[in-house]
N, C-alpha and C positions, 0 to 999 in steps of 0.2 A: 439380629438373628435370635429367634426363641427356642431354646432347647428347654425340654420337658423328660425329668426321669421318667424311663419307662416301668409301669407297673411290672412288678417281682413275680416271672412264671417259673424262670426256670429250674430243675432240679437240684439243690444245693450241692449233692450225691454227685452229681453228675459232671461239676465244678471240680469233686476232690479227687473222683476215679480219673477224671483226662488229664490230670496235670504232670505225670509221667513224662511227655518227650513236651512240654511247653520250651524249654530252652532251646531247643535243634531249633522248632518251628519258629521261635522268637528271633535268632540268629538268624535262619534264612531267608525271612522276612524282610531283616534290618540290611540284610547285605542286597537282598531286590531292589532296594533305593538308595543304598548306598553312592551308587555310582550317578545317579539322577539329579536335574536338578526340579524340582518340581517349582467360626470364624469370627470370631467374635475377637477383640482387642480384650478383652475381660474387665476394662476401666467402668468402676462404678457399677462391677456385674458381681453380687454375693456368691455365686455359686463357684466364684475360683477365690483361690487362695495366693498370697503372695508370701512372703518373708518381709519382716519390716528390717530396716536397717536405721542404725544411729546415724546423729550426724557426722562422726567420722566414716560412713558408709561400711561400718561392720554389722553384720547380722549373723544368728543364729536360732536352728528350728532341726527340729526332727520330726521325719515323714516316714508314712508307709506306703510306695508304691502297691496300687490295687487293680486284680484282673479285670480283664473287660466285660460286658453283660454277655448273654447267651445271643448267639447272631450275630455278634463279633469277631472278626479273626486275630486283632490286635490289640493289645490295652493300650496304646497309645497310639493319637492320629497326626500327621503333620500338615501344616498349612503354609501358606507364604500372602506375607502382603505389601504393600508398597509404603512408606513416608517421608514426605519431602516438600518442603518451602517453595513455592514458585516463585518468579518475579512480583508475581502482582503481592506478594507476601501473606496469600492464601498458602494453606495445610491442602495435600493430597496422601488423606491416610484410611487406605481401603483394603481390603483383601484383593489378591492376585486371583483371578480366573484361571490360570496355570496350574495350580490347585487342584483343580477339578478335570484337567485335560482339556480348556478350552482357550483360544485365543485372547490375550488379554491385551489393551491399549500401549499403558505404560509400558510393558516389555516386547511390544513394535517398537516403540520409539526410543527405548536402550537400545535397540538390537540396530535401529539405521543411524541411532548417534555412536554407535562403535565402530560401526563399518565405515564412518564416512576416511577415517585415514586421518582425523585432527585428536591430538591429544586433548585439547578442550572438549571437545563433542564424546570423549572417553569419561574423562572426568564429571558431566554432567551426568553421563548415564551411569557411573558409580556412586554418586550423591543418590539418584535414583532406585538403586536396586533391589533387588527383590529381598524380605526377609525370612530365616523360615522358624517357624514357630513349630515344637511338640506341647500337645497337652494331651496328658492321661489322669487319671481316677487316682487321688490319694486322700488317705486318713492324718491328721493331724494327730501327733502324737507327744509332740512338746512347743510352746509356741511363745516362748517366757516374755513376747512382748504383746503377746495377745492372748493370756489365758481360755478366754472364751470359746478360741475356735478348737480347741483338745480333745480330742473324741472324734471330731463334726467330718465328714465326707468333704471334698472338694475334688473342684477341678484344677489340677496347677499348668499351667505354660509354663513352657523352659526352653531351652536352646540348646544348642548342638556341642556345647562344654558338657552340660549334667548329658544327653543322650550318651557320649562317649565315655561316659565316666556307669551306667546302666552296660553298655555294653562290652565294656570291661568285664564287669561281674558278671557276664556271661560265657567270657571268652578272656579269661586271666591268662596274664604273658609268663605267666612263670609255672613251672611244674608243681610246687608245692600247692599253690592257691587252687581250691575248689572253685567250679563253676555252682553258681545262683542263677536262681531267677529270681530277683526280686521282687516281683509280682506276684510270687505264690503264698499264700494266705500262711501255709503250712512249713514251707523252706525259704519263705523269700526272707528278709532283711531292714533293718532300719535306713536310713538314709539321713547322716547328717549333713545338714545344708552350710557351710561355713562360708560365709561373704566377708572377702578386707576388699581394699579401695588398694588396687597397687598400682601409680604411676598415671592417677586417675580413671582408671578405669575396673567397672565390677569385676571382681575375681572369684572365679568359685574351685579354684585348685586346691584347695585344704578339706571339701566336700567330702563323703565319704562312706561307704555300709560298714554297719556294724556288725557281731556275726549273725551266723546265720539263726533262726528262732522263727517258732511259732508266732502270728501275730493272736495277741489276747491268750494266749499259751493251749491252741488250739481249740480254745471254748467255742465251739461251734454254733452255740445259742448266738453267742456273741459276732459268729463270723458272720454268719446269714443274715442276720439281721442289716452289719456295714453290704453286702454283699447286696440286700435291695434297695442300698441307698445310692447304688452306681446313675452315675451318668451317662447319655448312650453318647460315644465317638462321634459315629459314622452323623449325626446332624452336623458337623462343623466340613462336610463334603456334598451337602444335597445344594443342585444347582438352585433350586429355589431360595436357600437363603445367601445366595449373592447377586448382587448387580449384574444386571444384563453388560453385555459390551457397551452398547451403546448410550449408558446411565454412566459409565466409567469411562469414557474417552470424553461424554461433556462435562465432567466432572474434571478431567485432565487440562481439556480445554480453557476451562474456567480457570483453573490455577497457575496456566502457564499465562492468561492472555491470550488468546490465541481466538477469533470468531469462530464461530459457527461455521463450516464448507468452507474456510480457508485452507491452505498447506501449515502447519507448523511450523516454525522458525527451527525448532528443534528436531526435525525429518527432514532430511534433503534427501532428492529423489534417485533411488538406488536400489539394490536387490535387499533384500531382508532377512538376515539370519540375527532370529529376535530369542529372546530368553525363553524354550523349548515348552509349551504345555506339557505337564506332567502329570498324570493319575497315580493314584496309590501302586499300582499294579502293572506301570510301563517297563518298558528295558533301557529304550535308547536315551543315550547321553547327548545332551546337547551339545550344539559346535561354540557355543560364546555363552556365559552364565556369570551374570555381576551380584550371584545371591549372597547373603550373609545371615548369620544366625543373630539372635534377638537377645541373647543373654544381656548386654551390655547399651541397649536402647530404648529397653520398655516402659522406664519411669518416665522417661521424657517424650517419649510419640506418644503413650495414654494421654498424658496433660494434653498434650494437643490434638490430638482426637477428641479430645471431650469440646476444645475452644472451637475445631473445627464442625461439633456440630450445635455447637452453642451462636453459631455464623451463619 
């Protein structure tokens, strides 16, 4: 997938007078897909950003979550994709067409290995399941294991720990706490990223906003400027840059083994209640969804998306 910033029209003015109710709108956004289950992996791709972690698997960085371009409704967009080892011990690691609202292979064939009534045929299609990935627009603001990227625009992926931890700080459980939007250039917030390894697995529960502040203490020369360095969302949703169906079922094929115009071993023949295509903008709730968020699998599927297209 090539995503290209789009050149800087819109009115900078225009950025500071709408951001008045951005928190309502951002909230009722996040709750339209809340209930849903609905592209790039960023391995090897400069324009995203990561957190480095030691070999104890601690890391720390501070971010500044940044608004979306002009013809944007969201500063962040979310995606889902699939990774998983076949038999033939080929990598199946692609974006989900579900994503986009449209029928996708791998989540048929969760949906008739759920149904079939074996808890084996469960269990593969949870090995299987869909992941869902956010990435929005942010400024690196301290990166103590990467000085170089400090200042620089990125794109960061994250998972559905940091999303609820943003959506918090728009909707705090306690009376005392103000709501933020962290996104607002003017009111929004730092965001410290605290990573430990607890019980083997990435933790980002120590994560956190700092208070609320100007980002560059409102210097505006300075805002406008990170402000035409955004990235547009909405390419990580244009059908175009994902695999047709049927590029992604032989591609499925290929990994499971499985011929060309055979039945899969892994579909037995049955009604189909498969993991629900989802657009950014749908309502309905699917009836069966083996999704998962990405926080805690992304160093290890990048490595192997890279080997799988190095194959």
């Amino acid at each position: 997938m090539h995503i290209q910033r789009r050149k800087y029209t819109m009115s900078f003015a225009n950025l500071k007078s709408s951001r008045g109710s951005s928190i309502d709108k951002l909230v009722k956004a996040a709750e339209a897909v809340s209930t849903k289950t609905d592209s790039k992996s960023g391995y090897g791709d400069d324009r995203f950003w990561k957190p480095t972690r030691d070999k104890a698997g601690n890391g720390y960085a501070v971010i500044r979550l940044l608004p979306c371009q002009e013809g944007e409704d969201l500063p962040w967009v979310r995606y889902w994709d699939h990774g998983f080892k076949g038999p033939t011990g080929l990598w199946y690691i692609e974006n989900s067409l579900t994503s986009i609202g449209q029928d996708d292979p791998v989540s048929e064939s969760n949906g008739l290995l759920w149904n079939s009534g074996r808890d084996e045929d469960k269990n593969i299609a949870r090995d299987r399941k869909r992941r869902l990935h956010y990435v929005s627009n942010i400024l690196v603001v301290s990166d103590p294991s990467n000085p170089a990227n400090e200042g620089k625009v990125f794109l960061y992926k994250f998972g559905k720990k940091i999303f609820d931890k943003i959506m918090e700080s728009m909707q705090p459980a306690f009376e005392d706490e103000t709501p933020i939007n962290p996104y607002d250039f003017w009111e929004g917030a730092e965001f410290k990223i605290k990573i430990r390894k607890v019980e083997g697995w990435v933790n980002y529960d120590k994560s956190e906003f700092a208070k609320q502040s100007a980002l560059y203490e409102g210097d505006e020369e300075r805002l406008e400027e990170v402000y035409g360095k955004l990235y547009s969302l909405q390419d990580f949703l244009k059908p175009e840059n994902y695999k047709t169906y049927d590029e992604l079922k032989a591609k499925m094929n290929k990994v499971l083994g499985v011929d060309a115009g055979a039945p899969s071993m892994d579909m037995p023949a049955m009604n189909v209640v498969n993991e629900t295509p989802m657009t950014q903008t749908a309502t309905a709730a699917p009836v069966m969804d083996t999704s998962t968020s990405s926080d805690d699998e992304d160093d290890t599927l990048s490595y192997f998306a890279k080997l799988a297209k190095e194959n």
